[in-house]
N, C-alpha and C positions, 0 to 999 in steps of 0.2 A: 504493500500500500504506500508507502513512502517512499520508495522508488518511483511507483506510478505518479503518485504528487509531484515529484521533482523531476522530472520529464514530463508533465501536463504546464507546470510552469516554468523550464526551461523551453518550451515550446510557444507557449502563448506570452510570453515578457517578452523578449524578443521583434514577436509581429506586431505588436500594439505599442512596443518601444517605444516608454515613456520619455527618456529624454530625447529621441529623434522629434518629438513632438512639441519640444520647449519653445524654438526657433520659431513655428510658424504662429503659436499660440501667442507668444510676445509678439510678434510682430504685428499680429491684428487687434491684439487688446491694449495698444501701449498707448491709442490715445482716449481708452476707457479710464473709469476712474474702478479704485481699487474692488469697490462692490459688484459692479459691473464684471470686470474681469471672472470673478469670482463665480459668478452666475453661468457667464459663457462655459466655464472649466465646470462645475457642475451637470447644466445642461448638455456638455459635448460628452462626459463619462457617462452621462444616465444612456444617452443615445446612442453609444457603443456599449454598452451591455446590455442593452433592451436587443439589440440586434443580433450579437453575440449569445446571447440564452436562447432566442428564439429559432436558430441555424442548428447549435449546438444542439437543440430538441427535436427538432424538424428535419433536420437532416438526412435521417434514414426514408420518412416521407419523401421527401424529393428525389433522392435516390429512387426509389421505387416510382414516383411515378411520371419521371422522365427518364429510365432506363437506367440509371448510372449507377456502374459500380464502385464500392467503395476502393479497391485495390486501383481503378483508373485514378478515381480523386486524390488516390495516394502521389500517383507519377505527378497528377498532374499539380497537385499541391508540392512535390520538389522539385518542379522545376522552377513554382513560383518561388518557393522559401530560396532556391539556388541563386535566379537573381535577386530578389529583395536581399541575401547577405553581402551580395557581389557589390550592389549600390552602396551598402552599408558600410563594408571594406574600405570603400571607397570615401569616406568620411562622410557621402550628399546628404543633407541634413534635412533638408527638407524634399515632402513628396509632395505636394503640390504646388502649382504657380499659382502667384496673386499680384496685384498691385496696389498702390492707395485707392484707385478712383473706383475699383471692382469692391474692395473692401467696404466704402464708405457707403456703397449701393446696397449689397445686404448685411451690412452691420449685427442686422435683429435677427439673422438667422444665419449667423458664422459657425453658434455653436451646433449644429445639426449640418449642415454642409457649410465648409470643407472639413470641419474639424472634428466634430463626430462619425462623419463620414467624408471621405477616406480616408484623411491621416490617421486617425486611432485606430477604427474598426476598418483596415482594408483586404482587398483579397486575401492577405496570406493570412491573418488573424482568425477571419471567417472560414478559411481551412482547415485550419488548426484547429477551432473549436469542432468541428465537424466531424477530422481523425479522430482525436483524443474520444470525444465520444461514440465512434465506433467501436476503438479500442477497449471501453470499459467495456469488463466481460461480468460485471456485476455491479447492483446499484450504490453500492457505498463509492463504488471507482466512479459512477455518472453524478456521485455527488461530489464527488474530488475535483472532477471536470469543473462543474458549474461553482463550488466555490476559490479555486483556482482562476475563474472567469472573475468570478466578481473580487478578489481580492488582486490582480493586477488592475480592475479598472479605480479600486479603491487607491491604490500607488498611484496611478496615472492619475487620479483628479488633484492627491496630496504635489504630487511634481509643478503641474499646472499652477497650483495655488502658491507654490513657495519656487517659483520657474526665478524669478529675478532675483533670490538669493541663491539659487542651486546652480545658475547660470554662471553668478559672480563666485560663488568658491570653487568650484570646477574646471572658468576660464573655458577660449574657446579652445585650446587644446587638448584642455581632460577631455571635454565634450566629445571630438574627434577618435581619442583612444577609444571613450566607454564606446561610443559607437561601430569601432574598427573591430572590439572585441565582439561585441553583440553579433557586428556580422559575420565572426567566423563560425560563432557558435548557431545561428543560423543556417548555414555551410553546410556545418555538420549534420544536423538534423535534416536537410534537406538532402540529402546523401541517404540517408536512414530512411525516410521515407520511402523517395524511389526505389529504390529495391526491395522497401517491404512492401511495393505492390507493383513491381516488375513480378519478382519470385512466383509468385503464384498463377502467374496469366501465362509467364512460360512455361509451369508445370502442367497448365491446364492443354497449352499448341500440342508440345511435346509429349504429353500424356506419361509425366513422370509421377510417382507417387510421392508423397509430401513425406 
């Protein structure tokens, strides 16, 4: 069980990567005042965990009734987790573009799109939650899931909230490493995925016994 924990949340910290999310959050709350801020980083975590519970439950539902199987979602969630580490590697800090004058247009709904969705809760995150809950092969493990869901989005609103002091003792060079690290350990995982749902689609071409 504590293995499972700690690969549910070496998995989903990561995708939701609370400090790759510092960057753009400051950036569009900085000419908010401090309550304001506050509300948007509340609003943007309720609205990737609302999203994230409801994939993580539903999931096998979709699956089933658009054909997909879970072993594809595996490939094809490492390929996503592969680049999403590669960008990471890469220091890029932010995942999506903005500018003032787009900002200052939906102001009243930054925290639901871009920042709730997709910088917190993106493809790969929504993948994640979706293995990890296939994975669990009993319900204590689907509860591991969902409170390993809600206890990174609990970090990720605390980050949001305390971003301009976590910013400034960090520096933007910490910044950089913690993120160069995240996306290796991304890498990794993404590595382990694909092949725990290659393996079985070749076993099934090939007709080899498991």
């Amino acid at each position: 069980m504590i293995e499972f924990a700690l690969l549910a949340f070496a998995s989903m910290f990561p995708m939701v990567n609370p400090l790759g999310t510092i960057p753009v959050y400051t950036a569009m709350t900085g000419k908010l005042s401090p309550e304001e801020a506050r509300r948007v980083a509340f609003k943007a975590s309720l609205t990737a965990f609302v999203i994230l519970i409801l994939f993580a439950l539903t999931g096998q539902f979709i699956f089933q009734f658009f054909g997909i199987s879970a072993n594809a979602l595996r490939i094809v969630g490492g390929i996503i987790f592969l680049l999403m580490g590669y960008e990471m590697l890469q220091a890029r800090l932010t995942r999506t573009q903005y500018d003032d004058e787009a900002t200052h247009e939906y102001i009243s709904d930054i925290s639901i799109t871009p920042l709730g969705i997709p910088v917190i809760c993106g493809p790969g995150a929504i993948t994640s939650a979706i293995i990890l809950m296939d994975r669990a092969s009993s319900l204590a493990e689907s509860g591991i899931v969902l409170g390993i869901i809600t206890l990174v989005l609990i970090i990720t609103y605390l980050f949001l909230v305390g971003s301009q002091q976590v910013t400034k003792f960090i520096g933007e060079n910490g910044n950089k490493v913690m993120l160069r690290l995240m996306g290796l350990i991304v890498m990794v995982i993404a590595v382990e995925f694909f092949f725990s749902g290659l393996k079985p689609i070749l076993r099934d071409i090939f007709n080899i016994p498991s």
